[in-house]
C-alpha positions as CSV (number, residue, x, y, z in Angstrom):
1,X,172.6,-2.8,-56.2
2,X,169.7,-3.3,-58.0
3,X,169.9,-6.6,-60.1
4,X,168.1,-4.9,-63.1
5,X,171.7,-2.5,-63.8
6,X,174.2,-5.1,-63.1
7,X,176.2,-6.2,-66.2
8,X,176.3,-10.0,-67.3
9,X,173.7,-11.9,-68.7
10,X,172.6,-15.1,-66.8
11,X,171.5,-18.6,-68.7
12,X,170.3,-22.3,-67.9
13,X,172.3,-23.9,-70.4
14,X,175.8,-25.7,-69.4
15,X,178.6,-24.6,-71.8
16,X,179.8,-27.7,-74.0
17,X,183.4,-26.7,-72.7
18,X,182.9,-26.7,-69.2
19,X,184.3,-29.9,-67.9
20,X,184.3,-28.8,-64.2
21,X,180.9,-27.2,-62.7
22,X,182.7,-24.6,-61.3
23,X,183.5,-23.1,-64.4
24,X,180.0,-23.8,-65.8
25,X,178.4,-22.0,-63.1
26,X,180.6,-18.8,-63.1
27,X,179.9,-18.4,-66.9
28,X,176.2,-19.3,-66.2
29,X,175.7,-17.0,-63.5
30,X,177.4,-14.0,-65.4
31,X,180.8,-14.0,-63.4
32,X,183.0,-14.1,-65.7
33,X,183.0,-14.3,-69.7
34,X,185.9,-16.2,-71.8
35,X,188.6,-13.7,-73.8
36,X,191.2,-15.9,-74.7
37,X,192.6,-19.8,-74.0
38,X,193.2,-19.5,-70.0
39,X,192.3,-15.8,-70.1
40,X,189.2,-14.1,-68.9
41,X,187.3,-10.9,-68.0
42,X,185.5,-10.7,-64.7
43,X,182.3,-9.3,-63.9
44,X,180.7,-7.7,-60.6
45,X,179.5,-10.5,-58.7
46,X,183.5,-12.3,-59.1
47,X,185.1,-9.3,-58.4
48,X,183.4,-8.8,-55.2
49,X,184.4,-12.3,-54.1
50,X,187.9,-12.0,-55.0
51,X,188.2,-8.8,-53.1
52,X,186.3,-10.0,-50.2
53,X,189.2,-13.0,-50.6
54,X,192.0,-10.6,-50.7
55,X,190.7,-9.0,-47.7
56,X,190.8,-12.1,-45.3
57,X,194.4,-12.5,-46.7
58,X,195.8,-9.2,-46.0
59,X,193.8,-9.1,-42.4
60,X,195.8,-13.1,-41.6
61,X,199.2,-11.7,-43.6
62,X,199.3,-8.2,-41.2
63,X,198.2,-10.4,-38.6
64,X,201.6,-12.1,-38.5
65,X,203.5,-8.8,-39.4
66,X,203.5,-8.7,-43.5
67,X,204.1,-5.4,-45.3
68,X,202.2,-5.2,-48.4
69,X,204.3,-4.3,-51.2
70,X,203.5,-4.1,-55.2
71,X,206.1,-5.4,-57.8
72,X,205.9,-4.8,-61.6
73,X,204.2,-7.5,-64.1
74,X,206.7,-6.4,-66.4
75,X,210.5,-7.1,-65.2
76,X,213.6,-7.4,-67.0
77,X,215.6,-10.5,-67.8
78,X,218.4,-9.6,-66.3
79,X,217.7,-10.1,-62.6
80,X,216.0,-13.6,-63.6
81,X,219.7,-14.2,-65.5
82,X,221.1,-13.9,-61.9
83,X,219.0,-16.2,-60.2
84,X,219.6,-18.6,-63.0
85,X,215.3,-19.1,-63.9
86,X,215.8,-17.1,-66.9
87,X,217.6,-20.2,-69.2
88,X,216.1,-22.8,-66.8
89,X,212.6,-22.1,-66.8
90,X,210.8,-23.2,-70.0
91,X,208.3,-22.1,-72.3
92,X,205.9,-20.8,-69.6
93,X,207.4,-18.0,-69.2
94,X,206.5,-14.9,-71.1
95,X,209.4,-13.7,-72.5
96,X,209.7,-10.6,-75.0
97,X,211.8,-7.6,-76.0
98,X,210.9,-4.0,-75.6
99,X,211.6,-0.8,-78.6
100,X,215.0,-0.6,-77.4
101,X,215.8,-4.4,-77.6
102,X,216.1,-5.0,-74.1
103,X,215.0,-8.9,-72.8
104,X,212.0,-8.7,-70.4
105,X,209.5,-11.3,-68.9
106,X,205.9,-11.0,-67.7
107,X,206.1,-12.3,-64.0
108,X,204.6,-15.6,-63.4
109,X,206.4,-15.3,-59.3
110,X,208.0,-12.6,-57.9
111,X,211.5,-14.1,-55.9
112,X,213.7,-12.7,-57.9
113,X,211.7,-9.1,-57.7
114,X,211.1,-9.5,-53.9
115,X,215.1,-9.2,-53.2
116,X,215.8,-7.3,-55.8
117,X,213.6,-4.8,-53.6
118,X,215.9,-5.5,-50.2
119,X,218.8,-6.4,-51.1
120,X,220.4,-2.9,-50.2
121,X,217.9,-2.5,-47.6
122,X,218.6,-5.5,-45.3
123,X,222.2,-5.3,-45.1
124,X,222.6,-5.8,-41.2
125,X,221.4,-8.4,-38.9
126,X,219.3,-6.1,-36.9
127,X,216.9,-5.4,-39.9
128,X,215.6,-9.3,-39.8
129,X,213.0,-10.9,-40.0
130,X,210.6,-9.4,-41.9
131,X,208.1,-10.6,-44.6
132,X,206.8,-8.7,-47.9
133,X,203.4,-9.7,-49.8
134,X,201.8,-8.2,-52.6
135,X,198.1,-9.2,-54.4
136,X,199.2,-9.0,-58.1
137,X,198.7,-9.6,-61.8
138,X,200.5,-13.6,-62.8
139,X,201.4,-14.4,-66.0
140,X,201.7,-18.3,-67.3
141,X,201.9,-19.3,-70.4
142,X,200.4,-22.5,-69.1
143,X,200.1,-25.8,-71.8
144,X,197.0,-26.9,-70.8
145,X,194.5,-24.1,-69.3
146,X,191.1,-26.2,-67.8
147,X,188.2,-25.8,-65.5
148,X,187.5,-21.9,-65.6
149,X,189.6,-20.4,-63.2
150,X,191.0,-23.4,-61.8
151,X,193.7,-24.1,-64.2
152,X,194.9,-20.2,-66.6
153,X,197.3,-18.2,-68.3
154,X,196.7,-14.9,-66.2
155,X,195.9,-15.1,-62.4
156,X,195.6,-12.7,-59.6
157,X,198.1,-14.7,-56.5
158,X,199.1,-13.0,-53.4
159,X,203.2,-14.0,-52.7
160,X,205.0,-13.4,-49.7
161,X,208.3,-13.6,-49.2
162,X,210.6,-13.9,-45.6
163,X,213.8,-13.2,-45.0
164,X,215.4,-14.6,-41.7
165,X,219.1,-14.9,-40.5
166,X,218.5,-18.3,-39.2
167,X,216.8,-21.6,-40.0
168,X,215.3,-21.8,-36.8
169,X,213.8,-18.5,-37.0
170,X,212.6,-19.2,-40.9
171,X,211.1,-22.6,-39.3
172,X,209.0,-20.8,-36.6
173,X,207.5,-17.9,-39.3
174,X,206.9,-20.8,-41.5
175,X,204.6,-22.7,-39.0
176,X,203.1,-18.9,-38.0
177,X,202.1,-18.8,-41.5
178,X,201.0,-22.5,-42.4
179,X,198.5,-21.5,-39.1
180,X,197.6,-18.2,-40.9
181,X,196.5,-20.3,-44.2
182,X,194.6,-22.7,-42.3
183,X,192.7,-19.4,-40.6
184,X,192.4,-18.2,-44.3
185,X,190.8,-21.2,-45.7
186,X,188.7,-21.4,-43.2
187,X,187.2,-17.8,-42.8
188,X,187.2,-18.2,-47.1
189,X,184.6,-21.5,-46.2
190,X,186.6,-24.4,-46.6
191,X,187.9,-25.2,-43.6
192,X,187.9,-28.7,-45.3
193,X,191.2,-27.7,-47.4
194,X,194.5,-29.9,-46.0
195,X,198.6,-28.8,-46.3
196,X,200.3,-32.0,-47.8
197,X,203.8,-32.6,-48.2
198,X,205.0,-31.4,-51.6
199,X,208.1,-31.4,-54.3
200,X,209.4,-27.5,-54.6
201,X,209.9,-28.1,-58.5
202,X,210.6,-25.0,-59.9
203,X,210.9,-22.9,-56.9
204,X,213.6,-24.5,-54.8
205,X,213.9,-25.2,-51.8
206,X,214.3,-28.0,-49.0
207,X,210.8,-28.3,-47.9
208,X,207.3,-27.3,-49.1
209,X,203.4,-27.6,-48.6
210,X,200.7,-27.1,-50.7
211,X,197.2,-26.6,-49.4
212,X,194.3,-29.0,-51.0
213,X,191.1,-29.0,-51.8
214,X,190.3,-32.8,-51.8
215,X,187.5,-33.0,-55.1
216,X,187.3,-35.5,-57.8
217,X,187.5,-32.6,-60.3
218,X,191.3,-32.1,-59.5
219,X,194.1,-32.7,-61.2
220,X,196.8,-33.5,-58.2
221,X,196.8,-37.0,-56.7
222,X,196.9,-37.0,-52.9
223,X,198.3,-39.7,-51.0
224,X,196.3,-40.1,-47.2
225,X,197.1,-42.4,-44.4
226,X,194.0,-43.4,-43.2
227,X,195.2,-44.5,-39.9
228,X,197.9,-40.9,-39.1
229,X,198.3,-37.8,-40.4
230,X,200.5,-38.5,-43.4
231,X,199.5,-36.5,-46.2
232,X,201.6,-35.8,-49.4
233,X,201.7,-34.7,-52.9
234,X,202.1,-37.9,-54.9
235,X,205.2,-36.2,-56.5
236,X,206.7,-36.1,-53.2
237,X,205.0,-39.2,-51.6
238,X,207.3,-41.9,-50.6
239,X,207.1,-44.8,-52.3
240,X,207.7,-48.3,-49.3
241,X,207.2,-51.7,-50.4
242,X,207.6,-55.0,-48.7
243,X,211.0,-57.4,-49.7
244,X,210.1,-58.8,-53.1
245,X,211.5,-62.5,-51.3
246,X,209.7,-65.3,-53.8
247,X,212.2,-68.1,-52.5
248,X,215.9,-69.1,-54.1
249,X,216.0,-69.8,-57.1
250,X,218.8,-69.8,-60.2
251,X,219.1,-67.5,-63.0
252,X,217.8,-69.1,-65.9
253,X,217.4,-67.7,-69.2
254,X,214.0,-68.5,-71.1
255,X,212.2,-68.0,-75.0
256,X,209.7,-65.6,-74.5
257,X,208.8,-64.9,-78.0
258,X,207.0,-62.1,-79.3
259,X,206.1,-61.3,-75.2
260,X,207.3,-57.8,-74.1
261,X,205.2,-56.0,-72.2
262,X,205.3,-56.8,-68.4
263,X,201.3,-57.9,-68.7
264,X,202.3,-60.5,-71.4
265,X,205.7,-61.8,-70.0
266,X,204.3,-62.7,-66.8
267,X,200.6,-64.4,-68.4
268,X,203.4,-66.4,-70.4
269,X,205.0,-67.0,-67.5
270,X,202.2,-67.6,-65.0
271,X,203.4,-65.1,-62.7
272,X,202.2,-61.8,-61.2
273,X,203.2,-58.4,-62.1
274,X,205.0,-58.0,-58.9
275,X,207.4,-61.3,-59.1
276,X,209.0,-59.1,-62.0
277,X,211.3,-56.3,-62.6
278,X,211.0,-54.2,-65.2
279,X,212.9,-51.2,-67.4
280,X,211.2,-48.1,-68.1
281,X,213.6,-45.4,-70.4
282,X,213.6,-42.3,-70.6
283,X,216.4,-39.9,-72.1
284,X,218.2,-36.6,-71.2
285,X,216.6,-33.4,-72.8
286,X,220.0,-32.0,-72.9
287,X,222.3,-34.3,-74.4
288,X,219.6,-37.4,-75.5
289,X,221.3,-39.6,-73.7
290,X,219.3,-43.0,-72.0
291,X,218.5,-43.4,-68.2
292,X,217.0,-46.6,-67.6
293,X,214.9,-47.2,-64.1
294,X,214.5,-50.7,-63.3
295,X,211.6,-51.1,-60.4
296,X,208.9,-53.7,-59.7
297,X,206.7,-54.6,-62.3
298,X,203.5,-53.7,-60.7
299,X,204.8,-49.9,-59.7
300,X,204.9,-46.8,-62.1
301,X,208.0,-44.2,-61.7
302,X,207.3,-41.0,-60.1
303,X,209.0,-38.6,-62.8
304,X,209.0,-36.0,-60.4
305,X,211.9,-38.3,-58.1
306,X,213.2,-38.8,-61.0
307,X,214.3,-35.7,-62.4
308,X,215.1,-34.2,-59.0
309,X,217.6,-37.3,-58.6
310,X,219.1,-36.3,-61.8
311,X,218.8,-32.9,-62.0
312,X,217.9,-32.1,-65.5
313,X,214.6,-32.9,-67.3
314,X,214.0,-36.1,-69.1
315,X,211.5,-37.2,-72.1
316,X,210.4,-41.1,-73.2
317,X,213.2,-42.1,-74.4
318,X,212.9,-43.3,-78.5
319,X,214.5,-46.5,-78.6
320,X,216.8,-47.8,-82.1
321,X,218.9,-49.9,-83.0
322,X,222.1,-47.9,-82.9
323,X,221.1,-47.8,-78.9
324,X,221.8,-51.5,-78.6
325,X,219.0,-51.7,-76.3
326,X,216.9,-54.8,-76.4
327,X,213.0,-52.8,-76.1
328,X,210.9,-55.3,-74.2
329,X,213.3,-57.3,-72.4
330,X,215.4,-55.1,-71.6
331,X,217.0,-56.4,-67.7
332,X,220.0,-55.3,-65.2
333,X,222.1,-58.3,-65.8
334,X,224.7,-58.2,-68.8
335,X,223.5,-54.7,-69.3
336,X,226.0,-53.5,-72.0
337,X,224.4,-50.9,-74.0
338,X,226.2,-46.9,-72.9
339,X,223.3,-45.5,-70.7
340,X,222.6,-44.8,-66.9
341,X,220.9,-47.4,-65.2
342,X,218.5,-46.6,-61.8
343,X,217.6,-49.0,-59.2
344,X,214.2,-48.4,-57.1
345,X,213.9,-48.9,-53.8
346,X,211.4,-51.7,-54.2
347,X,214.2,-54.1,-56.0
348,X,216.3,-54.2,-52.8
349,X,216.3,-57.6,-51.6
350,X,214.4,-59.1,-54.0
351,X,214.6,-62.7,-54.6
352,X,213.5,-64.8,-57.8
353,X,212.2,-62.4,-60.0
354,X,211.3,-62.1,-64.1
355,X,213.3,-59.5,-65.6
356,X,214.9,-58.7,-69.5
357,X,217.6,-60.8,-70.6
358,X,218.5,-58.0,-73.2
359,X,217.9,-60.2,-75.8
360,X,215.3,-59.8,-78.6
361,X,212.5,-62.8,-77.6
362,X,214.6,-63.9,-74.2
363,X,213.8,-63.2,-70.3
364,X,214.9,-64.0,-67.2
365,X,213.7,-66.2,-64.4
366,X,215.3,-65.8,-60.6
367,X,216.9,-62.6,-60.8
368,X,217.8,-62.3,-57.0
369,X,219.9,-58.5,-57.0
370,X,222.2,-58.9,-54.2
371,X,223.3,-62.5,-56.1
372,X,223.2,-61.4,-59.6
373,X,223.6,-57.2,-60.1
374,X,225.9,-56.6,-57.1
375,X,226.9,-52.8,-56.0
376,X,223.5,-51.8,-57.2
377,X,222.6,-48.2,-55.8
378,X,218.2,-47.9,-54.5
379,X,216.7,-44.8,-54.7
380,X,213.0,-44.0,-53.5
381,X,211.9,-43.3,-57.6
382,X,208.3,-45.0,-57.8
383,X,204.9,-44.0,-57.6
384,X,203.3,-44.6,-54.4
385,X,200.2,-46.9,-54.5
386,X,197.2,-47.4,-52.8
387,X,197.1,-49.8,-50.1
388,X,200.7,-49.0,-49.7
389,X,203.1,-48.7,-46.7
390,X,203.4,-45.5,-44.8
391,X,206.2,-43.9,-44.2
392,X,204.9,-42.7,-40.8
393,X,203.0,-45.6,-39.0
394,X,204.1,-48.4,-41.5
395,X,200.9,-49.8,-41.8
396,X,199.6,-50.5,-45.4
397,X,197.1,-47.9,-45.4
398,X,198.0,-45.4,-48.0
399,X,194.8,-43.9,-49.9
400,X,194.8,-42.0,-53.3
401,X,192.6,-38.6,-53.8
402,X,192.2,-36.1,-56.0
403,X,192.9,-32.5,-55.0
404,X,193.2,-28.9,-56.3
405,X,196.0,-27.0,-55.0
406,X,194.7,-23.8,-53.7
407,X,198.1,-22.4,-51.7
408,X,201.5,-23.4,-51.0
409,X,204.6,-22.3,-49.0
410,X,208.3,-23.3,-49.5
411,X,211.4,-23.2,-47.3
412,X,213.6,-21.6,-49.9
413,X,217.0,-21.8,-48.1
414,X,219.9,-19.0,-49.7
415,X,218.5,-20.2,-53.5
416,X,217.9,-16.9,-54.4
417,X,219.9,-14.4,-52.1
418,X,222.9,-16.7,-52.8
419,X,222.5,-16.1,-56.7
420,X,221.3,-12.0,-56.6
421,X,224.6,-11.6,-54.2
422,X,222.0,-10.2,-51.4
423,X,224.2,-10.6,-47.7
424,X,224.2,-8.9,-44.7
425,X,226.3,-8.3,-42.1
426,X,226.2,-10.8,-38.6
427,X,226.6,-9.8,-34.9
428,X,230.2,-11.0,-35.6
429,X,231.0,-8.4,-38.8
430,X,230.7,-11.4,-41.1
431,X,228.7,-11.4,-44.2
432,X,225.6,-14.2,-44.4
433,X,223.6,-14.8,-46.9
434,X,219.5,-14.5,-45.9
435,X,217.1,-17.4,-45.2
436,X,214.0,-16.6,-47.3
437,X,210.6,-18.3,-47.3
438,X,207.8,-17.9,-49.7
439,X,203.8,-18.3,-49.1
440,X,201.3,-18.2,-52.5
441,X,197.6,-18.3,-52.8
442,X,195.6,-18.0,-56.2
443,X,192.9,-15.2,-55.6
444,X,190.8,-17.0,-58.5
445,X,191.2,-20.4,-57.9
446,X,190.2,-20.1,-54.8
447,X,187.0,-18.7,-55.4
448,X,186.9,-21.2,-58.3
449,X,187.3,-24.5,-55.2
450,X,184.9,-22.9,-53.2
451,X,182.7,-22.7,-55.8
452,X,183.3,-26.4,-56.6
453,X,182.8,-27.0,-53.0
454,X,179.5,-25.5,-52.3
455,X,177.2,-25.4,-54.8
456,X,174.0,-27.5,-56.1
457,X,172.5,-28.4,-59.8
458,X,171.0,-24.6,-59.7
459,X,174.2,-22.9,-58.5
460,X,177.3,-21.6,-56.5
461,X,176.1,-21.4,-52.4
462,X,178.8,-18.8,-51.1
463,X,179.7,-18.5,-47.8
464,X,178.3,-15.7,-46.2
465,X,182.1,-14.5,-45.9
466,X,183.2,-14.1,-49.8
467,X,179.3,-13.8,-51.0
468,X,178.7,-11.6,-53.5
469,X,175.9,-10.2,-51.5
470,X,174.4,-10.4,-47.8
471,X,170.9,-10.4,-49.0
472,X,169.1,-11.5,-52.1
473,X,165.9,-9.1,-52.1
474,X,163.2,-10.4,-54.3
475,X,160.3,-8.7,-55.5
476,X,158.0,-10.7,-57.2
477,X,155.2,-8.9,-58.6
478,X,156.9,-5.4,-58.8
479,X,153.4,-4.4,-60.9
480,X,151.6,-4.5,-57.4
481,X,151.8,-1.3,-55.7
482,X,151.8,-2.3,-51.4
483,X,154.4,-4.6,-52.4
484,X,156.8,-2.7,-54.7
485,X,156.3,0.1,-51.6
486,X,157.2,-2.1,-49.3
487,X,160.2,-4.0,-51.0
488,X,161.7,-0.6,-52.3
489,X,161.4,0.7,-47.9
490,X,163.2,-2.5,-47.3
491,X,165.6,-2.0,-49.4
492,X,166.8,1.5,-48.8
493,X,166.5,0.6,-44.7
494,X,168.6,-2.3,-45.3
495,X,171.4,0.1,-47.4
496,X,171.4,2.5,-45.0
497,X,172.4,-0.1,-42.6
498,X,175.2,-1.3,-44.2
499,X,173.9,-4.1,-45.0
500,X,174.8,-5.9,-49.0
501,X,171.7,-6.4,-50.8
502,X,171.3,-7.2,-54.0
503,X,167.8,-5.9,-54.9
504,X,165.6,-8.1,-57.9
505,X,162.5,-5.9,-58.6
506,X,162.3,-6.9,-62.6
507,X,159.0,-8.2,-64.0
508,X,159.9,-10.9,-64.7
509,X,158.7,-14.7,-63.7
510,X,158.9,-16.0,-60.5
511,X,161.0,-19.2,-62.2
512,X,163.5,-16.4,-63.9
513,X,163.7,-14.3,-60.4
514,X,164.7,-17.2,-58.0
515,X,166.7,-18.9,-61.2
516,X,169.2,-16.1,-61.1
517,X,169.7,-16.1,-57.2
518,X,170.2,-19.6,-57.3
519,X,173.0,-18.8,-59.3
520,X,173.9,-15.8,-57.5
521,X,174.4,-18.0,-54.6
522,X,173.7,-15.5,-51.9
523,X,173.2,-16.9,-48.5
524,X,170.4,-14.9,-47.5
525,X,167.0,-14.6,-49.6
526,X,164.4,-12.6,-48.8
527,X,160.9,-13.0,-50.8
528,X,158.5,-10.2,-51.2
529,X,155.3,-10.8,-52.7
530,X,151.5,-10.1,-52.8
531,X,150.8,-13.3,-51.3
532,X,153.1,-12.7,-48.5
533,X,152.1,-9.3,-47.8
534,X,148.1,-10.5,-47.6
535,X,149.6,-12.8,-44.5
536,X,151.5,-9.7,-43.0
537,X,154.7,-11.4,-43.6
538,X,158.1,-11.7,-45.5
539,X,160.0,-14.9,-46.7
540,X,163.0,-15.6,-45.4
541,X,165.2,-18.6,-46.7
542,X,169.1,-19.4,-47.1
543,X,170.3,-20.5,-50.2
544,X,171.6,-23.9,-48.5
545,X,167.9,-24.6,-47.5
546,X,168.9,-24.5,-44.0
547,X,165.8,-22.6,-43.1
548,X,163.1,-21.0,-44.6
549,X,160.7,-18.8,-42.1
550,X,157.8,-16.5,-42.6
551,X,158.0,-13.2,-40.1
552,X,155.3,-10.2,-40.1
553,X,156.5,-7.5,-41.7
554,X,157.1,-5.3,-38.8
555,X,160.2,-7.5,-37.8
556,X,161.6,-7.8,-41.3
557,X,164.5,-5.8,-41.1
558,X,165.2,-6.9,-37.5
559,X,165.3,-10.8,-38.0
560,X,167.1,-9.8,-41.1
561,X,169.6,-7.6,-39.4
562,X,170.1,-10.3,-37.0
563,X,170.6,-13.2,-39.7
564,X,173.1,-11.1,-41.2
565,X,175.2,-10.9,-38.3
566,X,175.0,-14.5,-37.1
């Protein structure tokens, strides 16, 4: 390819919208060019490093037996209506009506499609397991689109889906394909990318992984054990504190004033944010009603526990007077306003604590739970912290990272064979409902982390398995005759070898030449120029500055060659 003919214009300048420099390269370096809010068009260089992507996929997904399958972006409502996602999923779903009136959505996942497409197939026993994947067209109407191809609206993702008769069997394909990810990632170049323990959310499901990139530029927290292998989502993280025991001490009832934040009640009080308990509301989407969560002052609630606890969605809750809540000391004893009250984990056991006296202007001092709110129900609900406990090796270890998710798989149980009536029949004549799994990676985003994993001030540095290009041919002076010659024999020797070269005979500046492979990233650069050819030799250099040789021009193509293939 000659770089002369290939579409997209490259720049210095950093787009003003580009938060992340992943995104600022790819629109720099003529990858991709904005259309819409979360939507974009994708030039050469990004398409050949999403295919290249999608080829390691299907190689690792045949490699454990997937069949590669395609299902329609456009699918009616009415086999999302049986799974029950139609009315439960919200706004990010693209949902619209065709010239006869009929309800369809644009698929942003494909369970529903995926047994919609066996159900009548895998009616007997002897027809499991089996997995189907497809590399499709996503559609999210996603809030808050961010960082390029990180965070859009339309995304290419392959999905997988299993179907097994037992959980045993569904356990075993699940660890043959968390081992097929980690190959994946690692072929992709970033073998640096770590499964965490995650919360299913919309999907379902008993247990799930998602697969991080640990950068500052992402948007998931990730809580690490520094001393064992415990890693988890923070939505999923558990939350473990040590007994909140601050001695004996009575109930007593004190004027706090115009104090109701937790900050200002304990600086009145000379106390820590940890000697107190406090209420954080929320309310019902569905029916407004309040759910109060009262936890240790110096925690946060983890949303996430808390809507999977109650199964429905919740919002701040907007406190009045008709509530007969007191806002700001609001505490668990005499509690007699109509809502549902939550206990944390991190209250259990507690001794002589501050809390609400739910009393405009009044607190507590030496709420002890067991004495004074007896029968009280703990529930893991908080954030977990740094410094915390783990779960795993107890020892107060826990670190928080940042991390982009760039995969996940789910245990899905009988969710969605349960709810689209898909059974089969057992060794016994019985009818069973399948096991199903499910296994996702974002094409884009992917190439978007590596990106954002490899790359310096002048550009992306792609591994030499997703590149673009093998080779970055530069000819600099393409006015001088020997070594336009020479270049141009190069070049054809190194097509006819198979080899991917991305040829740059403009005449144009040095600066401009090697500007535009820095941000064409490919590993392998090789400089052609009337200096070089006085010395009776090529430049060789890799676009991590891991080398950079000079070799007579007899043994160009050879040492070339040979680089390629290391």
């Amino acid at each position: 390819m000659k770089l002369e003919k290939l579409v997209g214009d490259r720049f210095k300048e950093r787009p003003s919208e580009c938060l992340v420099d992943s995104h600022a390269l790819m629109l720099r370096g003529g990858y991709m060019k904005f259309v819409a809010s979360g939507i974009f068009s994708q030039y050469m260089p990004l398409r050949r490093v999403c295919r290249k992507i999608e080829q390691i996929i299907r190689e690792e997904m045949d490699r454990i037996d997937g069949q590669e399958v395609l299902f329609p972006v456009v699918m009616p409502a009415s086999i999302w209506q049986e799974s029950g996602r139609y009315s439960s999923i919200g706004a990010e779903m693209f949902r619209f009506k065709d010239r006869n009136g009929a309800d369809l959505v644009l698929g942003m996942t494909h369970e529903e499609a995926a047994v919609q497409l066996v159900r009548e197939y895998a009616n007997t026993y002897n027809k499991y397991p089996f997995m189907i994947y497809q590399i499709q067209t996503k559609e999210r109407d996603e809030a808050r689109p961010r960082g390029g191809l990180i965070r859009v609206r339309e995304f290419t993702m392959k999905d997988g889906y299993s179907f097994h008769t037992s959980q045993e069997d569904l356990e075993q394909y699940y660890d043959k394909c968390h081992k097929a990810y980690e190959r994946i990632y690692a072929r992709a170049g970033v073998p640096e990318v770590i499964s965490v323990k995650s919360d299913s959310g919309m999907m379902g499901g008993s247990v799930s992984h998602e697969f991080m990139l640990l950068t500052p530029i992402g948007e998931d927290s990730i809580v690490i054990c520094g001393e064992c292998d415990y890693r988890s989502n923070m939505e999923a993280a558990d939350s473990i504190t040590e007994i909140s025991d601050y001695g004996d001490a009575p109930l007593t009832k004190v004027k706090t004033g115009d104090a109701h934040t937790i900050e200002e009640v304990c600086a009145l009080l000379k106390a820590e944010a940890k000697q107190s308990c406090k209420a954080v509301m929320y309310q019902k989407n569905a029916d407004d009603s309040y759910v109060i969560i009262f936890l240790r002052g110096d925690l946060d609630v983890n949303e996430t526990k808390l809507t999977n606890l109650l199964g429905c969605d919740v919002h701040p809750a907007a406190v009045d007077e008709k509530s007969g809540i007191a806002a700001g000391c609001t505490g668990p004893v005499n509690f007699t306003a109509k809502a549902t009250l939550l206990f944390d984990k991190s209250l259990k056991g507690a001794k002589n604590l501050i809390c609400g006296a739910n009393e405009d202007g009044y607190h507590y001092t030496g709420l002890t739970m067991e004495r004074d709110v007896p029968g009280a129900e703990y529930n893991d609900l908080a954030k977990a912290v740094e410094g915390g406990i783990c779960p795993v090796c107890g020892k107060h270890s826990l670190k928080i990272s940042r991390g982009v998710e760039v995969g996940n798989i789910f245990m899905l149980g009988t969710k969605y064979t349960k709810a689209m009536g898909m059974q089969y029949t057992d060794a016994n004549g019985e009818l069973q409902y399948p096991i199903m799994g499910c296994y996702g990676i974002g094409v884009g985003r992917l190439a978007a982390s590596v990106c954002e994993a490899h790359h310096d001030e002048f550009g992306p540095i792609w591994p030499k398995s997703i590149a673009p290009w093998q080779v970055h041919l530069c000819c600099l002076r393409a006015d001088d005759e020997e070594t336009h010659a020479y270049a141009n024999e190069l070049y054809k020797k190194l097509e006819d070898a198979g080899i991917e070269v991305i040829y740059d005979d403009r005449n144009v500046s040095a600066g401009i030449m090697f500007s535009d492979a820095d941000l064409l990233g490919i590993p392998l650069r090789v400089i052609v120029s009337p200096r070089n050819m006085k010395e009776g030799a090529v430049e060789l250099a890799a676009r991590d500055k891991s080398f950079r040789d000079k070799i007579p021009v007899e043994e160009a193509f050879d040492q070339i060659v040979k680089r390629v293939k290391e």
